[in-house]
N, C-alpha and C positions, 0 to 999 in steps of 0.2 A: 573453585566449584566447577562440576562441569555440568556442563548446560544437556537437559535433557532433548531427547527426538523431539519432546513434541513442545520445547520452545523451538527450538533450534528451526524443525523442520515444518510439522504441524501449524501449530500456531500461524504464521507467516501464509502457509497456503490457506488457512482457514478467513484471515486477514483480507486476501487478495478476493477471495471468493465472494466473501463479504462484500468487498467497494463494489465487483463487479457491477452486484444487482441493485448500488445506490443509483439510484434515479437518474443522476445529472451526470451519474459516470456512463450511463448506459444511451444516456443521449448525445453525448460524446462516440460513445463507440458506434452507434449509428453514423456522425461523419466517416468517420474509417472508411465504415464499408461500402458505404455511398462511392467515396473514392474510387472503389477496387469493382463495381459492381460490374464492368465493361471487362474486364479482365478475362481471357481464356480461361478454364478452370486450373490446367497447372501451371500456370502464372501466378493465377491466385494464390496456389496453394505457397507458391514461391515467396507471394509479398509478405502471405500472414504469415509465414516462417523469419522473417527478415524483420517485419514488424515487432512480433513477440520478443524476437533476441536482442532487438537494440532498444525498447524499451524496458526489459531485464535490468541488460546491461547498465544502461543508465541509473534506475533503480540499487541495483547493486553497488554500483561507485560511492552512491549518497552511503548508502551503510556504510560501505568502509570508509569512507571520509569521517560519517560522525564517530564512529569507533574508533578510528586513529587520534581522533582529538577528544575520547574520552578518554585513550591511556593515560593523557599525561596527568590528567585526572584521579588518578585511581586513587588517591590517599583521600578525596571527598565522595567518593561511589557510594558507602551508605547514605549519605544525605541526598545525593542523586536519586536512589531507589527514593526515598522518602517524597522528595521534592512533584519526582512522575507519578506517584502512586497518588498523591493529591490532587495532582493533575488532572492524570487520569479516572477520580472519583467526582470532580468537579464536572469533567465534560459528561460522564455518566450522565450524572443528575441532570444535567442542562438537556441530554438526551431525551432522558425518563417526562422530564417537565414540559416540553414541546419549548424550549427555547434556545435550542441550538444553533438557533441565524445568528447568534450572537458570536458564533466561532467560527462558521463556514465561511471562509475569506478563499478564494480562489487565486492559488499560486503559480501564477505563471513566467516562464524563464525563458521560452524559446522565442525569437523571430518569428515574426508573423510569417515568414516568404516556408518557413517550415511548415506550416499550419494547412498551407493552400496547396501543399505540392502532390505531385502524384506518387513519387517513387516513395516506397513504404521503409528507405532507411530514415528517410528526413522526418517521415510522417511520425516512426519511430521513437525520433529523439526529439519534437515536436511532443508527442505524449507524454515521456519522460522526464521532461521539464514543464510542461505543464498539469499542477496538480487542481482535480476540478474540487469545487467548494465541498461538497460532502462527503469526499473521500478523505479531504484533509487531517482529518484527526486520525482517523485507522492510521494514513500512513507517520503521520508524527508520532502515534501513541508506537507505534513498532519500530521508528527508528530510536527513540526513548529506551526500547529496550536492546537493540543492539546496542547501543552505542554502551551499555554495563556488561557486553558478553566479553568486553577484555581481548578478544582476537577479533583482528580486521578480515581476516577471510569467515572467520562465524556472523563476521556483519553483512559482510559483500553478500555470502550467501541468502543470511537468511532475508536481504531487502529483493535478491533477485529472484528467489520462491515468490516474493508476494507480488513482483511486479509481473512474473511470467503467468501467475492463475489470476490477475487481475485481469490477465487478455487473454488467457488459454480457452475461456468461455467463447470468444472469437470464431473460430475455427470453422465448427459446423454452419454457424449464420454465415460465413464467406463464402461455402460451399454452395449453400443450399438459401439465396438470396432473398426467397420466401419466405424464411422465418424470421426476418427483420419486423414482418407485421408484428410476428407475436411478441416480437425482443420490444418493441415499442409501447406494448400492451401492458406487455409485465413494468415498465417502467412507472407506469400511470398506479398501476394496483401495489406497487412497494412505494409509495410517497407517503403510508400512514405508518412505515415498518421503523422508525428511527429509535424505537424503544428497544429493541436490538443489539444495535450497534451500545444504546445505553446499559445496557445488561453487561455487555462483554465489556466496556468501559471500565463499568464497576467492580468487576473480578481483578481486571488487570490492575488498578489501583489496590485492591487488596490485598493482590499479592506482592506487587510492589512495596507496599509498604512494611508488611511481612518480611521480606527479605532486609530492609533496611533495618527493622528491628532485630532481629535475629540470626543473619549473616555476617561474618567476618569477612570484610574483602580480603585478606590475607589469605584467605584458605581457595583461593579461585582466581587472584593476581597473578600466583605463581611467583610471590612475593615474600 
């Protein structure tokens, strides 16, 4: 099968845009900028460009990592589909129901001496390995789906679309250091928004499961 734009590319940036304006990812991205705020302006502009690409980057590896170790998988990928479509309708619900603390576990990978640092490649890969509580599931529920798109560059890709518009919202706040009030603001008025993220939940298990019923991995393995 091949995977349309708008899994491949859409989805992934829609994904990222998404976490941005979770709450506790946004209170996150307030350290960033706190970090850079002494920064000349084309310094700035320098870190956020360095920052973006190596928490991409990182982001993208995790795709292709789980896509490589879902190939050897591929004689179980409809039960796969089936298995995340469950998943993915379960966190839905938990969404929709107001009980989603029950999933938000915050994954963190990076060294703390990353977390404090100033230069924006550490700070980077710092972000990249640490995943905040409420983004958790977008980003599991999308590497879920890379990981059945069968090529490790269609996974690398599509985790490094979502991790680059998951900070591409960045940019202008680094700029223009002012608008941090408001990035703080909006973070307080999207804490009732998680029926949202439950809605998109619910599609994507539906279609997930969809696919698992009525797809032949053979016609998209290349097998």
């Amino acid at each position: 099968m091949d995977y349309s734009l708008q899994t491949l590319v859409i989805l992934p940036i829609a994904l990222g845009l998404l976490g941005f304006i979770e709450p506790c990812t946004i209170g996150e991205h307030l350290v960033f900028l706190d970090t850079q705020k002494e920064r000349p302006k084309v310094q700035k502009i320098k870190a956020v460009v360095i920052f973006l690409v190596t928490r991409s980057f990182v982001a993208g590896l995790f795709g292709a990592l789980i896509t490589f170790l879902g190939q050897s998988l591929i004689s179980l990928q409809t039960g796969i589909w089936l298995v995340f479509g469950l998943i993915y309708l379960a966190i839905g619900v938990l969404f929709l129901t107001g009980k989603a603390g029950a999933i938000k576990h915050r994954i963190d990978l990076a060294p703390k001496a990353w977390k404090t640092a100033q230069n924006p490649f550490y700070l980077g890969l710092a972000f990249g390995f640490n995943i905040p509580a409420c983004a958790a599931p977008i980003l599991f529920g999308l590497l879920g789906l890379a990981a059945t798109t069968g090529s490790v560059l269609a996974g690398f890709g599509m985790m490094f679309l979502f991790g680059l518009f998951l900070s591409l919202p960045l940019v202008p706040f680094a700029l223009f250091p002012g608008l941090s009030r408001h990035l703080e603001s909006m973070a307080q008025k999207l804490k009732k928004t998680g029926w949202i993220i439950g809605v998109v939940f619910i599609v994507l298990g539906l279609w997930s499961i969809w696919f698992g019923l009525y797809v032949d991995p053979k016609n998209w393995s290349g097998t």
